[in-house]
N, C-alpha and C positions, 0 to 999 in steps of 0.2 A: 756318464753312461748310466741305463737303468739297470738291475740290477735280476729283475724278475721278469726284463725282457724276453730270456730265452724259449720261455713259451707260447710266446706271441711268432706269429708267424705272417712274413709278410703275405701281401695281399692287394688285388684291384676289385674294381667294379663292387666294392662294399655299401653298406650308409653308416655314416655319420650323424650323433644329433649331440646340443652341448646342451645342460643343464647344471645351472650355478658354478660350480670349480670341477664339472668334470664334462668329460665326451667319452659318449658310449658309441661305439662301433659292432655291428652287427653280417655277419656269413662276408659273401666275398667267397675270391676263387685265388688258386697260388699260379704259379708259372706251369705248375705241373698241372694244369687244370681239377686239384682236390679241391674240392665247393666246402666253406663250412656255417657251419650253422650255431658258431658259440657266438655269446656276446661277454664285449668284454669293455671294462672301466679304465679309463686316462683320466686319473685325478691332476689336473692341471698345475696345484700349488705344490703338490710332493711329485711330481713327475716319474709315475709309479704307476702301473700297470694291475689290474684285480678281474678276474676271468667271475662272471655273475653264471650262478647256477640257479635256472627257475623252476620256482617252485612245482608247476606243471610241466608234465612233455612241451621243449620249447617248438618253435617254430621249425621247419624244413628246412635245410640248405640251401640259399637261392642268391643271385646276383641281380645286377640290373632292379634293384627294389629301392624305396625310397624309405625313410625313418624319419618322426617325428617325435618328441616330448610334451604330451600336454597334461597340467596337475600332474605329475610326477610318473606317469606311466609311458609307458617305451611302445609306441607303433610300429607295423611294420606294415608298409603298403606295395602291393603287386610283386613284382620281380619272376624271374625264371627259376623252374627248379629244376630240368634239365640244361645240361650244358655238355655241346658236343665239340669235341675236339675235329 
C-alpha cells in the first residue's frame, strides 16, 4: 500500500505522461464532479506519490485534455474547463 496516498484523490478523464521512472498526471474530475488542476508525480521504482508545485500560476482545471513530455517539460493540450453536471 502507498503511504502518501491519502492525498491523492481518485479521478477520470485526467492525462497521463511517463518520463524515465515516473508518470505525471495532471486535473481530471472526481465522482462528485470537483475538476482539479494539481499535478502530481508516480515515481514508478519507490511507488510513491509527490504533489508538484509550479513555479508560476499553473494551468486551469480542465478534463478531456491531452499531456505530453518533451526535453523535460510537461504540456498540456486543449481540454474543457467547464464541466457541467
Amino acid at each position: 500500500m502507498i503511504a502518501a496516498r491519502t492525498f491523492i484523490t481518485s479521478r477520470y478523464r485526467h492525462s497521463a505522461a511517463v518520463w524515465g521512472d515516473s508518470m505525471y498526471i495532471f486535473g481530471g474530475v472526481d465522482k462528485d464532479s470537483e475538476r482539479f488542476s494539481d499535478l502530481l508525480k508516480f515515481d514508478l521504482e519507490k511507488e510513491s506519490w509527490k504533489r508538484i508545485i509550479p513555479v508560476n500560476a499553473g494551468p486551469s482545471a480542465r478534463t478531456f485534455h491531452k499531456s505530453v513530455i518533451i526535453d523535460g517539460k510537461f504540456y498540456i493540450l486543449g481540454g474543457k474547463k467547464i464541466f457541467f453536471k
